[in-house]
C-alpha positions as CSV (number, residue, x, y, z in Angstrom):
1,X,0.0,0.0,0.0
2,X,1.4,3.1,-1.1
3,X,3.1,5.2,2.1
4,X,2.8,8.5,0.9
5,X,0.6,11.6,2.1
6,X,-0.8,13.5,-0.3
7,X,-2.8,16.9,0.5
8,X,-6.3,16.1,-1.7
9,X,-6.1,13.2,-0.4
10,X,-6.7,15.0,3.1
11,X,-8.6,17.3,1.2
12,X,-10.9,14.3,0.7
13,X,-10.6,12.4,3.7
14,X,-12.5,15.8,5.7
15,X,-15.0,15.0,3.8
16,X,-16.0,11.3,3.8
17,X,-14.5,10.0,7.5
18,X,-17.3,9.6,9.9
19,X,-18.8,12.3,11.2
20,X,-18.4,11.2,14.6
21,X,-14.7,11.7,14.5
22,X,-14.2,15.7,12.8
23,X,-15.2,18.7,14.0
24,X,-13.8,17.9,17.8
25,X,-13.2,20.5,19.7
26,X,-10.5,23.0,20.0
27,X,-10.5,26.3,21.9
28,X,-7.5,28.5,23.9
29,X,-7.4,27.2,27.7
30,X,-7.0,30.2,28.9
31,X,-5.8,29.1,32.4
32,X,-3.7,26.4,31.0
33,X,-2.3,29.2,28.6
34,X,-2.0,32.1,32.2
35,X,0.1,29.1,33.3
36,X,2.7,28.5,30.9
37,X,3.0,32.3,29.5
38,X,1.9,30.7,26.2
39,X,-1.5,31.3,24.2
40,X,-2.1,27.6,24.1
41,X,-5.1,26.0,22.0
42,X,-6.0,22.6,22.7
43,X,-7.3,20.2,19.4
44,X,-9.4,17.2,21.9
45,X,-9.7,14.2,20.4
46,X,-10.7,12.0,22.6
47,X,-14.7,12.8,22.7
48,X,-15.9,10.5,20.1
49,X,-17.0,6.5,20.0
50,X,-13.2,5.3,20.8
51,X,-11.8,8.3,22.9
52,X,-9.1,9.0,20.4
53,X,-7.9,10.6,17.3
54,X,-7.5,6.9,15.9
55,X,-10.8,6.7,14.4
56,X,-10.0,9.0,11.8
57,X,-7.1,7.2,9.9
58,X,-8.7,4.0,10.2
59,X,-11.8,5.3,8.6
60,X,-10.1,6.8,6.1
61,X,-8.2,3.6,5.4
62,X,-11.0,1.9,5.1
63,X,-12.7,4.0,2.8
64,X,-9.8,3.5,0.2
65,X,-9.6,0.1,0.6
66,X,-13.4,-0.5,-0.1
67,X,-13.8,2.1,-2.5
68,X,-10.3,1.1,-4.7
69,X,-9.2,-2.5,-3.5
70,X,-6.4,-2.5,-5.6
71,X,-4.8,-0.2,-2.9
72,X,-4.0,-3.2,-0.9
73,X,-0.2,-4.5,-1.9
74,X,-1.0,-7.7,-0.6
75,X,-3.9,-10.4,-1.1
76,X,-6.8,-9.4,-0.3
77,X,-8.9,-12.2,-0.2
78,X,-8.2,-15.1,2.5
79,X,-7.0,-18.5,1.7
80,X,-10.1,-20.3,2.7
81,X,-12.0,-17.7,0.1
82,X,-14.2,-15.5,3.1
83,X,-13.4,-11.8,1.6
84,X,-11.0,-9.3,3.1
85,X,-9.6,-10.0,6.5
86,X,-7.5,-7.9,8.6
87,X,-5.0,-7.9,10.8
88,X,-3.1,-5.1,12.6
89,X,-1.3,-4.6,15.6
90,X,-1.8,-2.1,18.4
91,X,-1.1,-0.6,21.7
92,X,-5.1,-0.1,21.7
93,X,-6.7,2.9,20.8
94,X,-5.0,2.5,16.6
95,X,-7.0,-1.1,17.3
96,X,-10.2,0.9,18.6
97,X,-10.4,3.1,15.5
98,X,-9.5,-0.3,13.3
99,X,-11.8,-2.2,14.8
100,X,-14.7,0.3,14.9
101,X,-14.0,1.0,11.2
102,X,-14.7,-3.0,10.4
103,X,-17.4,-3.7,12.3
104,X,-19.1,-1.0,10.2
105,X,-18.2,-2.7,6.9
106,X,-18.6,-6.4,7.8
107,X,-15.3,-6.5,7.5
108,X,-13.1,-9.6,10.3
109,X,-10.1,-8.0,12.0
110,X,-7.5,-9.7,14.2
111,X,-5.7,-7.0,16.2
112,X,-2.3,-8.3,18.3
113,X,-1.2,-6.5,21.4
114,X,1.2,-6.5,24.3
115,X,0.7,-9.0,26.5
116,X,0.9,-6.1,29.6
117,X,-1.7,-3.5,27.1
118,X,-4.1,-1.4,29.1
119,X,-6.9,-3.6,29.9
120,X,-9.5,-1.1,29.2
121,X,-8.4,-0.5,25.7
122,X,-8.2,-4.5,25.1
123,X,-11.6,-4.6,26.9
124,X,-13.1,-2.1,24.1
125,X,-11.3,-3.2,21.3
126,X,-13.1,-6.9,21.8
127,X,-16.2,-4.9,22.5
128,X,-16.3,-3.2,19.3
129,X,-15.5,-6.7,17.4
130,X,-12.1,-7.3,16.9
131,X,-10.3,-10.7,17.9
132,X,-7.6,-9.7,20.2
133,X,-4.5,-11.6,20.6
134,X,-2.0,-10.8,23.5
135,X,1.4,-11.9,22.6
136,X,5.1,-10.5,23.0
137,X,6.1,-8.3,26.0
138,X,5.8,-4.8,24.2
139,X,3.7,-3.3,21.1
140,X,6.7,-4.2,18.4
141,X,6.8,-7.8,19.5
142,X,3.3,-7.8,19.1
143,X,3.5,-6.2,15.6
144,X,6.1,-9.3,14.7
145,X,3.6,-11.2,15.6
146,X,0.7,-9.7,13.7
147,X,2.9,-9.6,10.7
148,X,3.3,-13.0,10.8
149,X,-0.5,-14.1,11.2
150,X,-1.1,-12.1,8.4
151,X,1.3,-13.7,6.1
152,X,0.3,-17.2,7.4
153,X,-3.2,-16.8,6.9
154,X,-3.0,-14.4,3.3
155,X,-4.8,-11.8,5.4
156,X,-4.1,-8.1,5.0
157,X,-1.6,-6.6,7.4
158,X,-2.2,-3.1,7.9
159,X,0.8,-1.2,9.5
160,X,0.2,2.1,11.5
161,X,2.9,4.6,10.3
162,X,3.6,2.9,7.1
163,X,0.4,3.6,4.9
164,X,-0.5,6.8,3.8
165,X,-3.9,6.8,4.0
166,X,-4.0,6.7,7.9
167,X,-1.8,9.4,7.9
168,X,-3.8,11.7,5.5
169,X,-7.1,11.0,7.6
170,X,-4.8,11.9,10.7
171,X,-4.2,15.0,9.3
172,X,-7.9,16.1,8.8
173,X,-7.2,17.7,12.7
174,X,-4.6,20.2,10.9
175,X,-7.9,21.1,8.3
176,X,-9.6,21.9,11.2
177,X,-6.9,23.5,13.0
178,X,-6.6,26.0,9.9
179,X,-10.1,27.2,10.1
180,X,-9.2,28.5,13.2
181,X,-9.2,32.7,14.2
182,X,-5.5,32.7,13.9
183,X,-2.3,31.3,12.8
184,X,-0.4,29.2,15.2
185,X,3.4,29.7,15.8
186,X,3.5,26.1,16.3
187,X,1.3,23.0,16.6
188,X,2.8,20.3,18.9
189,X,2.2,16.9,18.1
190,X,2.9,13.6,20.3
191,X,5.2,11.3,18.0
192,X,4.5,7.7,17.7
193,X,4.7,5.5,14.8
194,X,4.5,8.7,13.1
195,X,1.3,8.8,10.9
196,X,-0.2,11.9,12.8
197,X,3.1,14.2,12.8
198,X,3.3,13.1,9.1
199,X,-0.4,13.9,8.4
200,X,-0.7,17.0,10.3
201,X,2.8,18.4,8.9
202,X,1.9,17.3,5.5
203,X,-1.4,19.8,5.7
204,X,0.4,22.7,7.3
205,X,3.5,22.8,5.3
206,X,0.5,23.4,3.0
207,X,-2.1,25.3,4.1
208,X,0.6,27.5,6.9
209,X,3.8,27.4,6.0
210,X,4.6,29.4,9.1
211,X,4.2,27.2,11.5
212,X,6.6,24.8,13.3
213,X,6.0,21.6,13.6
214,X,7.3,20.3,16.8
215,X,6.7,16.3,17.6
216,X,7.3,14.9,21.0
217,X,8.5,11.6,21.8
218,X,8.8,10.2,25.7
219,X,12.3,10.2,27.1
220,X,11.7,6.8,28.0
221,X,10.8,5.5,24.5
222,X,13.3,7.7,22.6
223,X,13.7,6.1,19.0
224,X,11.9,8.2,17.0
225,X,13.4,10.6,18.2
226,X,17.0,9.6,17.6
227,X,16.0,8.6,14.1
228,X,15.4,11.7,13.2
229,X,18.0,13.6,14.5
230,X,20.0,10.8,13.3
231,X,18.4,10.0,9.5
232,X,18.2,6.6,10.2
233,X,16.4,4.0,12.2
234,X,17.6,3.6,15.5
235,X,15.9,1.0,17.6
236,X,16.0,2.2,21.4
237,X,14.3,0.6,24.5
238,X,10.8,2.2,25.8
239,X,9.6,1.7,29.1
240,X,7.2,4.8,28.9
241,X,3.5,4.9,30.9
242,X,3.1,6.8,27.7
243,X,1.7,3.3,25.5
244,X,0.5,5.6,22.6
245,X,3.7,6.6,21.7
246,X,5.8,3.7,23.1
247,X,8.2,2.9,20.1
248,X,10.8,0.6,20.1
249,X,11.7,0.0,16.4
250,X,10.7,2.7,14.2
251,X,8.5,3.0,10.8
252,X,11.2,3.4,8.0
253,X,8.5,4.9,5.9
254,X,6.9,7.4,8.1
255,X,10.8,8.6,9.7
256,X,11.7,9.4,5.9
257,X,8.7,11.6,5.3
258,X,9.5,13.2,8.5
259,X,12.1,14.8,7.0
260,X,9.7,17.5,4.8
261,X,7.1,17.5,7.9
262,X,8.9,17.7,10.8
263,X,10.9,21.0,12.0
264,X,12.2,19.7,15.5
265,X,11.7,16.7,18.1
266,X,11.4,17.4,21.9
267,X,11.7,14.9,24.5
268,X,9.6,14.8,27.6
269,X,10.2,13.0,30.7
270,X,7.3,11.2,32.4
271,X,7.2,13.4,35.2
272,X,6.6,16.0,32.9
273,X,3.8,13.7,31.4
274,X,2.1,13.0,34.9
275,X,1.9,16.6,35.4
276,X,0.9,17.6,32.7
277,X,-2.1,15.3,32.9
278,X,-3.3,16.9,36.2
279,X,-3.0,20.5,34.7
280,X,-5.1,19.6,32.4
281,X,-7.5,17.9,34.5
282,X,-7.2,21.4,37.0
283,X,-7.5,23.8,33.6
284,X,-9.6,22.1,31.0
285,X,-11.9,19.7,33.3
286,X,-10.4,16.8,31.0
287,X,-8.9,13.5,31.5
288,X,-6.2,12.3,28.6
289,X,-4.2,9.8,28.5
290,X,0.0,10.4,29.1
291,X,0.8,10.2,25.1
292,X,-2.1,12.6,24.8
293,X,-0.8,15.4,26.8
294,X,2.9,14.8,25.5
295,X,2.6,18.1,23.2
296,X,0.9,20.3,26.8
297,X,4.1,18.9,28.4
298,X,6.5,20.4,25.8
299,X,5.0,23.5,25.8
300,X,5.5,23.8,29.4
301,X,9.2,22.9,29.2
302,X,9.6,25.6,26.2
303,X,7.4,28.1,27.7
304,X,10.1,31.3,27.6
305,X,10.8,30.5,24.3
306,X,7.2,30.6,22.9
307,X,5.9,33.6,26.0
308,X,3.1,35.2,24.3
309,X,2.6,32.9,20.9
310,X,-0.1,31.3,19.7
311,X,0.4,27.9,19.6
312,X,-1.5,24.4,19.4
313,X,-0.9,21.0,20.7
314,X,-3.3,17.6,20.0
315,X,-4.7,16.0,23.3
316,X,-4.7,12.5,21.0
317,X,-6.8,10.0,23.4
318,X,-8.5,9.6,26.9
319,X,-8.3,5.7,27.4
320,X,-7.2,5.2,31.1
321,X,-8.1,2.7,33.9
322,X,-9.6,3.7,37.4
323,X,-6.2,3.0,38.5
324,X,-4.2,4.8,36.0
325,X,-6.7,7.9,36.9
326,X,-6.3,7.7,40.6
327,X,-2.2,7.2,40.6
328,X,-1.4,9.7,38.1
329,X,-4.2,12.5,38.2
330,X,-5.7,12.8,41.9
C-alpha cells in the first residue's frame, strides 16, 4: 500500500470520515495558557466513539480500501476464500479506530497487542469486534507477531505509520486547526509511529507554512526521536506509561517523510507527562491519556521561548483505567 501523504487526499478524507470523529473540539485554555506564558489552544480528540484521534485514519483507510481494492499490496482475499480479513497490531486505541472501522463494513479484523496493554483499551477493542491476541512483552513484538499471522493466513496486514492513507485522515485535525481565528506559531504533536506528525505536517507545510511543527517523543521511548535527528532507524528501548507513543523499532517509511514534515523533536520526561495530565484535569476539566498530553508537556518545558505565541498541541486519546486515573491524576 502506497506510504505517501498526499494533501487532496486529506482534502478528501475531511469530507467522507465519519462524522463522529471531525469537528472535535478546539479552543484556547485560557488558564492552561495564564500558566505557561503561552496562548495555548487545545485540538481534543478523545470525545468520540473510541476516545481518540485513531478513528480517523482508520476510517479513512477503510474508505480507500473499499472504495479502490487494488490499494492493498497484498492479497486481499483469504486462503479459505471468506473476503478481506484484517489484521493489525496495536497498543489499543489504533486497534479501537480499526476495529470500529470494520465492524461497520462487515469486514473480520484480528488485532495483536502486548501482552501487559491497558486492559481497558483491550476490553473495548473486543467490545467493538475485533479478535484480540495478546502476545510479545511490548507493542513491536506484538507487531512481529501480527505480521506473521497475516502472512500465514494471506490476510491483510495493515501497519500504522507505514500507509499513507491513515496518515492523510490523521491530518484532517490540521484542516480543522486552519479554520481557526488565527495562525499558530507552532502545533505540537505527540510522536509515535508517526502517521499523525506526518499527516498533520503534511497539511500545514501546506495550508501554513509558518508554523513549526514540533513532535514529542517520551524520554523513555526515545527512538523516533534519535532517528530523526540521526536520518536513520535507530531502535531504542521504551519503558514509557506513555503506550501511545511507546516505540521501540521505528517505521522506515513514516521517519523518511518526517524529513519534509517535521521541524524539531522534543523529549519529555514522564514526570513532565504526569503533570501535565493533572493540569489539564485542573485547567480544561479533561482527562487524557500520558501520550495525549505529550505536546501540553512540551510546551511547558519551552514556555520562555514561545511567551506570548499562539500555539497548538493535539490532546490524542483519553483511554485510562480507574487506577491509571487515581495514581497519576488525583
Amino acid at each position: 500500500m502506497d506510504a505517501t501523504i498526499a494533501v487532496e487526499r486529506i482534502r478528501e478524507a475531511a469530507e467522507v470520515i465519519d462524522p463522529s470523529f471531525l469537528h472535535s473540539p478546539q479552543f484556547v485554555c485560557e488558564p492552561l495558557s495564564a500558566r505557561t506564558g503561552v496562548t495555548t489552544v487545545l485540538k481534543v480528540e478523545s470525545v468520540n466513539p473510541i476516545r481518540s484521534f485513531k478513528g480517523r485514519g482508520a476510517d479513512y483507510l477503510l474508505h480507500r480500501l473499499v472504495s479502490s481494492p487494488s490499494m492493498g499490496a497484498a492479497p486481499l482475499r483469504g486462503t479459505e476464500g471468506e473476503g478481506l480479513r484484517i489484521v493489525c497490531a496495536s497498543a489499543g486505541n489504533f486497534g479501537q479506530g480499526m476495529a470500529y472501522a470494520c465492524r461497520k463494513r462487515g469486514i473480520p479484523i484480528t488485532v495483536f497487542a502486548a501482552q501487559g496493554a491497558n486492559p481497558l483499551k483491550v476490553e473495548r477493542m473486543r467490545a467493538l469486534g475485533a479478535t484480540v491476541v495478546l502476545e510479545g512483552d511490548d507493542f513491536d513484538q506484538a507487531k512481529d507477531a501480527a505480521r506473521r499471522h497475516a502472512e500465514d493466513h494471506g490476510q491483510l496486514f495493515v501497519e500504522d505509520g507505514r500507509i499513507g492513507a491513515i496518515g492523510e485522515g490523521a491530518g484532517t485535525i490540521a484542516v480543522e486547526l486552519t479554520q481557526s481565528e488565527a495562525p499558530f506559531d507552532a502545533v505540537f504533536v505527540p510522536l509515535g509511529n508517526g502517521s499523525l506528525v506526518n499527516g498533520v505536517g503534511t497539511w500545514l507545510k501546506h495550508a501554513s507554512p509558518q508554523t513549526r511543527i514540533i513532535a514529542v517523543c517520551a524520554a523513555s521511548a526515545p527512538s523516533m526521536a534519535l532517528s530523526w535527528k540521526a536520518r536513520k532507524a535507530i531502535d531504542a528501548p521504551s519503558s514509557t506509561i506513555a503506550d501511545g507513543i511507546a516505540v521501540r523499532v521505528p517505521v522506515r517509511e513514516a521517519l523518511d517523510m518526517m524529513g519534509a514534515t517535521v521541524d524539531e523533536v522534543l523529549l519529555v520526561s514522564e514526570d513532565e507527562m504526569r503533570t501535565a495530565m493533572r493540569h489539564v484535569f485542573d485547567d480544561a476539566g479533561l482527562v487524557i491519556e500520558p501520550a495525549g498530553v505529550a505536546g501540553v508537556a512540551a510546551i511547558a518545558g519551552r514556555g520562555r521561548e514561545f511567551e506570548g505565541r499562539r500555539v497548538a498541541t493535539i490532546l490524542t486519546g483519553g483511554n485510562l483505567t480507574e487506577r491509571q486515573i487515581e495514581e497519576w491524576i488525583y
